[in-house]
FILONU-147464 format. One record per residue: residue number from 1; residue in three letters; x, y, z of N, C-alpha, C in turn. Coordinates in Angstrom, 2 decimals, padded with zeros to 5 digits. Layout:
<atoms>
[atom NUM 'ALA' [X Y Z] [X Y Z] [X Y Z]],
...
</atoms>
This chain:
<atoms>
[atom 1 'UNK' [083.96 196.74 133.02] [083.06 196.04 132.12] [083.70 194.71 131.70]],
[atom 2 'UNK' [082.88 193.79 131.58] [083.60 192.55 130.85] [083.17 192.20 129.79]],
[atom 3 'UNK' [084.61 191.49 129.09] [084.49 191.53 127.38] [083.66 190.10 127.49]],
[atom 4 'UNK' [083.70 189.87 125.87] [083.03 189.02 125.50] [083.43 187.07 126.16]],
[atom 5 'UNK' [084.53 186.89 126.42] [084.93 185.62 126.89] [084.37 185.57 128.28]],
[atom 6 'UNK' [084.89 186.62 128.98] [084.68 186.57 130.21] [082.83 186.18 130.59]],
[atom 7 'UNK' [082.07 187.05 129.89] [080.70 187.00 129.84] [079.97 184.80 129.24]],
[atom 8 'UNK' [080.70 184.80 128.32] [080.58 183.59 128.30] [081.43 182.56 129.15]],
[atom 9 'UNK' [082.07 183.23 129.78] [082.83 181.79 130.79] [081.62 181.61 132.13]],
[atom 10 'UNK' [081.07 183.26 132.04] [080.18 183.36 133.45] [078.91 182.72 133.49]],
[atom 11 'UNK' [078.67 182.29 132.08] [077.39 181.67 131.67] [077.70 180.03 131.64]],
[atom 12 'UNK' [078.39 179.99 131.43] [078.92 178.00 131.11] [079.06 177.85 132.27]],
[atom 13 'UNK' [079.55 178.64 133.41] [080.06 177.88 134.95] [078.63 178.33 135.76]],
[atom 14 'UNK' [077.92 179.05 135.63] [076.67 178.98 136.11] [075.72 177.57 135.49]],
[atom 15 'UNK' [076.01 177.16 134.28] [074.71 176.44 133.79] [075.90 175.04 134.09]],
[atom 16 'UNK' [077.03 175.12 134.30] [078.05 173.74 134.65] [078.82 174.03 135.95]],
[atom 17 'UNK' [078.35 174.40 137.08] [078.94 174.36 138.20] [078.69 173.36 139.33]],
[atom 18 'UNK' [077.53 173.06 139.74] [077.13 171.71 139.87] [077.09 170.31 139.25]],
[atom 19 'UNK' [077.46 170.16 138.00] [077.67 169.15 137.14] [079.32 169.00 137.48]],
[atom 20 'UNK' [079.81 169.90 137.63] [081.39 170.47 137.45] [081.78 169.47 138.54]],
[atom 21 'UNK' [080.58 169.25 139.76] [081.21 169.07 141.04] [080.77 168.04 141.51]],
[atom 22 'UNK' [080.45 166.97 140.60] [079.91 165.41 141.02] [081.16 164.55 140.92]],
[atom 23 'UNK' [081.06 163.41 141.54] [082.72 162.65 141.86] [082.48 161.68 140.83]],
[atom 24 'UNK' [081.89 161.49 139.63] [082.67 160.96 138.37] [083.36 161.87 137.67]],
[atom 25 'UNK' [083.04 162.85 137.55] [083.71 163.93 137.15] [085.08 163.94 137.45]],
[atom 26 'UNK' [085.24 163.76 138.49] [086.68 163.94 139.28] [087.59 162.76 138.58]],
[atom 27 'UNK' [087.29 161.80 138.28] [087.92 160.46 137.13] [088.81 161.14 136.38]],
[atom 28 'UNK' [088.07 161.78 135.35] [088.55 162.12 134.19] [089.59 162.98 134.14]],
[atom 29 'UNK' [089.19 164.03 135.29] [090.49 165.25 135.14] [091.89 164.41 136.04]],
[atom 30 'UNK' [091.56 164.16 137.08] [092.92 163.52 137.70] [093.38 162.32 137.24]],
[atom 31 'UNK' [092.66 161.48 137.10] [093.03 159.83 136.59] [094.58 159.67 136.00]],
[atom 32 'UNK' [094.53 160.07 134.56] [095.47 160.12 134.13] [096.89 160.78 134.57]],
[atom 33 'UNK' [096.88 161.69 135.39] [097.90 162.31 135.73] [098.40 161.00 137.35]],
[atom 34 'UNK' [097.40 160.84 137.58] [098.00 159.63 139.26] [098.41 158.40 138.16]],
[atom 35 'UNK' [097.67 158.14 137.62] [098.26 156.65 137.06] [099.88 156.89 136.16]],
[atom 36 'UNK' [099.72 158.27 135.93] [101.37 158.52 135.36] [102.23 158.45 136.42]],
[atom 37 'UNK' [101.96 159.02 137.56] [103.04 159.59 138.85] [103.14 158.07 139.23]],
[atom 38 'UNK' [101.85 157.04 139.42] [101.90 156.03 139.90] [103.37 154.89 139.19]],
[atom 39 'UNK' [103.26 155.16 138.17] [103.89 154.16 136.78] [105.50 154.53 136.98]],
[atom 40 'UNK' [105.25 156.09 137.05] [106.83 156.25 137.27] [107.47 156.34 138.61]],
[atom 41 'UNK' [106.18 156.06 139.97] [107.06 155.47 140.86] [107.85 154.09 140.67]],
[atom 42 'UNK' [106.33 153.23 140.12] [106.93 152.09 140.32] [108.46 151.44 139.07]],
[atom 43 'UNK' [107.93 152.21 137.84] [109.41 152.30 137.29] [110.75 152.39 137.88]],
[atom 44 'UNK' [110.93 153.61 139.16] [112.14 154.41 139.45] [112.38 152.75 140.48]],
[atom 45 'UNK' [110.98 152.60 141.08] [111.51 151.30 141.94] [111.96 149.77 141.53]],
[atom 46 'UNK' [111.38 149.59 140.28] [112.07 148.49 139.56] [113.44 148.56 139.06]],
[atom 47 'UNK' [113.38 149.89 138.94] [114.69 150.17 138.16] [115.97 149.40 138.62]],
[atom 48 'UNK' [116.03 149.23 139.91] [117.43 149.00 140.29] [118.30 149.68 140.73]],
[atom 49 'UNK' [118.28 150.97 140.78] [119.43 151.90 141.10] [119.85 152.21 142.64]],
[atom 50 'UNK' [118.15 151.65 143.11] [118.13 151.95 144.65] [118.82 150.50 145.39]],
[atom 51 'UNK' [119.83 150.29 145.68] [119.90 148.47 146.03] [119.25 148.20 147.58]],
[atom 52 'UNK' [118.61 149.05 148.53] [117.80 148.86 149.10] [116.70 148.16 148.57]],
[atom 53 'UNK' [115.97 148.82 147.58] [114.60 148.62 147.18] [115.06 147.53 146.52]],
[atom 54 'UNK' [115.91 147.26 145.89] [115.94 145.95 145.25] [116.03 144.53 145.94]],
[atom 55 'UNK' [116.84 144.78 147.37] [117.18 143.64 148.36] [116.24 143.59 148.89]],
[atom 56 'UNK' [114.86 144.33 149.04] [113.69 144.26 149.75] [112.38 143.27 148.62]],
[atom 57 'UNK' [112.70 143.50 147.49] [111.81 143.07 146.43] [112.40 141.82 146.43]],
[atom 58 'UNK' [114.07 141.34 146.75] [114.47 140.17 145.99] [114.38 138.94 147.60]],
[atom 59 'UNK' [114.02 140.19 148.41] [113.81 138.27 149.95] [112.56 137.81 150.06]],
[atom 60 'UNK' [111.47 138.21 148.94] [110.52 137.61 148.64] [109.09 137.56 149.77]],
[atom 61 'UNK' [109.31 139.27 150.17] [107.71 139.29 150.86] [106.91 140.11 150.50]],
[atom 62 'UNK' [106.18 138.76 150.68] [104.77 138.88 150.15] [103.79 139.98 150.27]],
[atom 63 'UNK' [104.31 140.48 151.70] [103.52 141.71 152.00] [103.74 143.10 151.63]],
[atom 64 'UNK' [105.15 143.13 150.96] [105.81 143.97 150.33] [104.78 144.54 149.29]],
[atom 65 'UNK' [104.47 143.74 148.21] [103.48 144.04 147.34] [102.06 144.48 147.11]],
[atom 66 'UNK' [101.94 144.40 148.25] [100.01 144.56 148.73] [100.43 146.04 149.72]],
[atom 67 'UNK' [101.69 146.53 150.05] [101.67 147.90 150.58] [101.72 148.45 149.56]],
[atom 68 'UNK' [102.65 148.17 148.18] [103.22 148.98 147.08] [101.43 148.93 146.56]],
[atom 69 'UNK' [101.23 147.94 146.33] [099.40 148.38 145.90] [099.08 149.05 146.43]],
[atom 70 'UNK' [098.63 149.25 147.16] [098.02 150.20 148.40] [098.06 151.45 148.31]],
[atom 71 'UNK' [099.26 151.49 148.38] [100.18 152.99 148.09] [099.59 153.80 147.01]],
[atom 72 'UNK' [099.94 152.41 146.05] [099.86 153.09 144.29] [098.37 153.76 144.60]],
[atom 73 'UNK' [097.24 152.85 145.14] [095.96 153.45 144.80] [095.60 154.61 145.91]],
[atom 74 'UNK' [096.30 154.74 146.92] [096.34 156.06 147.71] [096.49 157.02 147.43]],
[atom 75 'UNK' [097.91 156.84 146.46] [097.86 157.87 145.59] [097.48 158.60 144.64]],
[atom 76 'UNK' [097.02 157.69 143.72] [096.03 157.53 142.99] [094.53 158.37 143.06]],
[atom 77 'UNK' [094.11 158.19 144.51] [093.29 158.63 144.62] [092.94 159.99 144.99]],
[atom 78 'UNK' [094.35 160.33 145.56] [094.27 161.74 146.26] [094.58 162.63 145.07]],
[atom 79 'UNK' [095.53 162.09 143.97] [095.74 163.28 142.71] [094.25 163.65 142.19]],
[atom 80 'UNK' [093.08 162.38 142.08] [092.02 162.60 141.39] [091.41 163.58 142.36]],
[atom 81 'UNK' [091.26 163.31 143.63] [090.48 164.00 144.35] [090.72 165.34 144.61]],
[atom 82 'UNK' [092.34 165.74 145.13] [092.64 166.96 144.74] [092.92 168.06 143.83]],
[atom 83 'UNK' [093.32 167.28 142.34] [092.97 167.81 140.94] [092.27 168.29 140.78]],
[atom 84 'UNK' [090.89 167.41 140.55] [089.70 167.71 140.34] [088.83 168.85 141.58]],
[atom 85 'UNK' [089.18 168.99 142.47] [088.84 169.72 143.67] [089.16 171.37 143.43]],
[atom 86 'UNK' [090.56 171.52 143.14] [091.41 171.95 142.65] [091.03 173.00 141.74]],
[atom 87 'UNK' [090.73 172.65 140.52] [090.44 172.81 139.51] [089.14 173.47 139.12]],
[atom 88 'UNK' [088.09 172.85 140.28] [086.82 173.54 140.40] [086.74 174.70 140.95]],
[atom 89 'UNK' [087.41 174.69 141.77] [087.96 176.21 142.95] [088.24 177.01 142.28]],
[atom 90 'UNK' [089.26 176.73 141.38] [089.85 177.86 140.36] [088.49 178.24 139.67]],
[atom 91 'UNK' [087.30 177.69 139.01] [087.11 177.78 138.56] [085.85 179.20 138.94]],
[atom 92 'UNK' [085.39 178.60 140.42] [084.74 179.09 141.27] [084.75 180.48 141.95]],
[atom 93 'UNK' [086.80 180.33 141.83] [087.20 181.87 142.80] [087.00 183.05 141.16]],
[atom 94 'UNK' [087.32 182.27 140.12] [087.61 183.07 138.96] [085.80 183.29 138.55]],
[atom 95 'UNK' [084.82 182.75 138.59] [083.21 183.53 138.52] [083.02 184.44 139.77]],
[atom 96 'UNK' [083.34 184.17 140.86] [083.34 185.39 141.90] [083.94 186.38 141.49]],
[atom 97 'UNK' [084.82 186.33 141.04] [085.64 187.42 141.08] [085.39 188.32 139.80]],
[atom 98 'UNK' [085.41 187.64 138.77] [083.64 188.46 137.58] [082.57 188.93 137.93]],
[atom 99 'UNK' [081.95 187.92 138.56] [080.66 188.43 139.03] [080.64 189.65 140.03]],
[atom 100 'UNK' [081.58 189.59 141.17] [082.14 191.45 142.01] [082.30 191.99 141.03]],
[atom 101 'UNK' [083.27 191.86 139.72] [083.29 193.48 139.03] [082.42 193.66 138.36]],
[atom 102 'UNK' [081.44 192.69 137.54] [080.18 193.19 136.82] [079.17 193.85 138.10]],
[atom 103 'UNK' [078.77 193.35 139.00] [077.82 194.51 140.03] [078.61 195.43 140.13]],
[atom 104 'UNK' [079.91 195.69 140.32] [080.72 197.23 140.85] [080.61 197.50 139.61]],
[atom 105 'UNK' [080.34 197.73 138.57] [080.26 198.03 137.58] [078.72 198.38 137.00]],
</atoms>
């Protein structure tokens, strides 16, 4: 039998499971977590500690910077996309898996 949370989680992801799964949606939950990973790549790479990365930043190409962009928003994009992807699944395998024991039940 399922208690009382469980019964209301099964009702919110039925009436928000398709809403759950539109790609603005996906913004909000990942965003913040890529633009952190992003910040503290590029921190660890300003930093200096690496003197590779630093002799590569200091002979002044140009194209150097438009990969590190690139990058940043590659990455960027895949935390949102797989977060949020992620996250719905869980949300998805965990109403299946309610919904089997309320019919066996």
């Amino acid at each position: 039998m399922l208690n009382e949370e469980e019964k209301r989680f099964m009702t919110w992801w039925e009436e928000n499971r398709n809403r759950k799964h539109k790609v603005l949606r996906f913004l909000y939950v990942g965003l913040p977590l890529g633009v952190v990973v992003v910040i503290a790549i590029f921190v660890n790479f300003l930093a200096g500690w690496y003197s590779r990365a630093s002799m590569a930043m200091s002979q002044e190409h140009n194209s150097l910077f438009l990969v590190l962009l690139v990058a940043a928003l590659g990455i960027v994009a895949f935390i949102v996309i797989f977060s949020a992807r992620h996250k719905w699944e869980q949300h998805e395998q965990h109403y299946k898996e309610l919904r089997a024991r309320q019919e066996k039940s």
